[in-house]
C-alpha positions in Angstrom: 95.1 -54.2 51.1 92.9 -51.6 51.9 94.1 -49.4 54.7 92.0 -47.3 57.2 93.8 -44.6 58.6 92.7 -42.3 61.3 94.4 -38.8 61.7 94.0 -35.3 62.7 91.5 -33.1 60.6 93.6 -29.8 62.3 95.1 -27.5 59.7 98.1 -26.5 63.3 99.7 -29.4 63.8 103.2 -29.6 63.5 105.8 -30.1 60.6 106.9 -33.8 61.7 103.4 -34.9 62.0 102.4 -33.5 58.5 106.0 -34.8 57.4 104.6 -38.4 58.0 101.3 -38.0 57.1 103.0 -37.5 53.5 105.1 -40.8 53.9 102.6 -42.9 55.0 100.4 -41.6 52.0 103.2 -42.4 49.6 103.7 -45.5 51.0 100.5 -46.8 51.0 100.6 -46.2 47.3 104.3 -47.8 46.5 102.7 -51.2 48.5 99.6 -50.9 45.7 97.0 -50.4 48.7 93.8 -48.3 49.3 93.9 -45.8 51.5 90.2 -45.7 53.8 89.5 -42.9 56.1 87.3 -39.9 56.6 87.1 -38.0 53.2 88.3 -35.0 54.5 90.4 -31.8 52.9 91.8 -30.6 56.3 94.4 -31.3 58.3 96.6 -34.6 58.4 93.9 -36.3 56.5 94.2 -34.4 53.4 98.1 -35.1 53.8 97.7 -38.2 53.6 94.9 -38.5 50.7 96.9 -36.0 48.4 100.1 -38.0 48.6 98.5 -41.6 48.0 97.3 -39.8 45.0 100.4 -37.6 44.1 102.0 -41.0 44.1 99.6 -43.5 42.0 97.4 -44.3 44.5 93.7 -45.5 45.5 91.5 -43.3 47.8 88.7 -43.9 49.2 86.6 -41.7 51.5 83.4 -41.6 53.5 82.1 -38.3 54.7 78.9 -37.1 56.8 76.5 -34.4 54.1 76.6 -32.3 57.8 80.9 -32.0 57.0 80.4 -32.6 53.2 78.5 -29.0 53.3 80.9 -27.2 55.1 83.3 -25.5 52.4 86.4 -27.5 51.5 85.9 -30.3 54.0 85.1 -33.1 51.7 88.0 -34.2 49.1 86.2 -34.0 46.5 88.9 -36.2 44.2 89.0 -39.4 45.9 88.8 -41.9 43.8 85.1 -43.2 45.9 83.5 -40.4 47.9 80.9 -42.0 50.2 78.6 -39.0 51.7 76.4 -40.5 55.0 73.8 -39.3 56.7 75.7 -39.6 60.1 79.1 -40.1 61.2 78.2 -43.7 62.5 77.5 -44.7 58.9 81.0 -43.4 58.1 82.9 -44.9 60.6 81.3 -47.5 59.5 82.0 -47.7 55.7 85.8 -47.1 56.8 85.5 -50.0 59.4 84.0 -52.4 56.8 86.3 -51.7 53.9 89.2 -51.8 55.7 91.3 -54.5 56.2 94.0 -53.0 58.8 93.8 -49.7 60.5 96.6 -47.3 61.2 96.5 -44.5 63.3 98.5 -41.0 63.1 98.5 -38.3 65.6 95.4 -36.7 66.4 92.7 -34.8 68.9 89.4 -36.5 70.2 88.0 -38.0 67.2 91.3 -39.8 66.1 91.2 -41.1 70.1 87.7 -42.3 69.5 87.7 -44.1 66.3 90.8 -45.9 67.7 89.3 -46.7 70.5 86.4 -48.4 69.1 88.5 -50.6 66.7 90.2 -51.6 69.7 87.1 -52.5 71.8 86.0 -54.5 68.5 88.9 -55.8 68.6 89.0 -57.2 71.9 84.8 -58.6 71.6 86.2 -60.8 68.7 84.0 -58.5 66.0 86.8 -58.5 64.3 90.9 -59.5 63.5 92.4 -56.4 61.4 95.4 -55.2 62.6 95.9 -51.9 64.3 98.8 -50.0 64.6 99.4 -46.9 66.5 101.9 -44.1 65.1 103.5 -42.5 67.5 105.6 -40.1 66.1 108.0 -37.9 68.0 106.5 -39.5 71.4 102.9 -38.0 70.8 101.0 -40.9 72.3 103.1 -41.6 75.0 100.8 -40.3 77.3 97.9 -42.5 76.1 100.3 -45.7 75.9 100.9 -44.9 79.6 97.2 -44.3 80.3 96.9 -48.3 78.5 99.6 -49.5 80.5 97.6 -48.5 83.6 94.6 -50.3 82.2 97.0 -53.4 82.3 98.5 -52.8 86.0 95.1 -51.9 87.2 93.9 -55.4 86.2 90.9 -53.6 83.8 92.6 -54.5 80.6 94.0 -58.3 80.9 97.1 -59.3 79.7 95.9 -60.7 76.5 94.3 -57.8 75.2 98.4 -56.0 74.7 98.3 -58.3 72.0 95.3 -56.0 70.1 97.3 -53.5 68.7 101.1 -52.0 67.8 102.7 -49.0 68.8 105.5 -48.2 66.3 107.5 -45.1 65.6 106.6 -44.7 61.9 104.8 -45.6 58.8 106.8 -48.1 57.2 107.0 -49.7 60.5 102.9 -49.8 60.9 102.9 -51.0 57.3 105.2 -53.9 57.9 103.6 -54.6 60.9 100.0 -54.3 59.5 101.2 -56.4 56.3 103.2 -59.4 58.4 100.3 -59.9 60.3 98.2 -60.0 57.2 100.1 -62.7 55.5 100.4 -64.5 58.5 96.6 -64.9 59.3 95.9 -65.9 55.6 98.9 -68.6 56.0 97.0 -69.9 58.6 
């Protein structure tokens, strides 16, 4: 399965978030599964790319020439390296090759690309799975900014059903992986 994973590209973040930026990299390699996300050497995202590989893995990454040019931003060892003209084009290289999306901590950008997968989600443009991270409570504030959408009436019931929150990696990869085998049973 290729697996798109959004993250933080910040080089501060703390220990427990880099900590499972590294398991859910040597995960994804254990399961025999591509790792899709933003071709970056900063931050949680080079975590995660380094320990797929460190542990037999499959990268992939798609990067914007604007970031590629910027010294030591684009990992230049990934296994594809797909350099775009904008970042719409590599958002959506990630969306298309992906078959499930998992989300670790992160700032704006992290909250945008998830946000769109969701809204995709929820106009039927696509089925992938989507789990949300959230490790050491980090997105509780967001999950309680969702659960508002719900209470408000401007998200409908249904739409809870469009992604997971979980508190780690193996648990998104379970989740991501059940609901994979599920939809091909069907």
């Amino acid at each position: 399965m290729h697996i798109g994973v959004y993250c933080a590209s910040s080089n501060h973040v703390a220990d427990r978030f880099i900590d499972e930026a590294e398991v859910l990299g040597r995960l994804i390699a254990e399961r025999n599964d591509t790792l899709v996300y933003g071709g970056g050497q900063v931050g949680l995202m080079d975590v995660v790319a380094r320990s797929v590989h460190e542990h037999g893995g499959t990268v992939i990454g798609a990067i914007p020439q604007a970031l590629k040019d910027r010294e030591g931003i684009a990992y230049g060892i990934a296994d594809e390296l797909h350099v775009t003209e904008t970042m719409q084009q590599r958002k959506a290289i990630i969306f298309t090759r992906a078959d499930a999306f998992i989300v670790l901590p992160g700032g704006f950008g992290t909250l945008e690309e998830l946000t769109e997968v969701l809204t995709l989600r929820q106009l039927g443009y696509h089925d992938k799975p989507i789990a949300v991270v959230n490790v050491g409570g980090f997105y509780d504030p967001l999950i309680e900014l969702f659960e508002h959408f719900f209470d408000q009436r401007m998200a409908h019931e249904r739409y809870r059903g469009l992604y997971r929150v979980v508190d780690s990696s193996a648990a998104a990869l379970n989740y991501i992986h059940e609901t994979r085998s599920r939809a091909k049973a069907v």
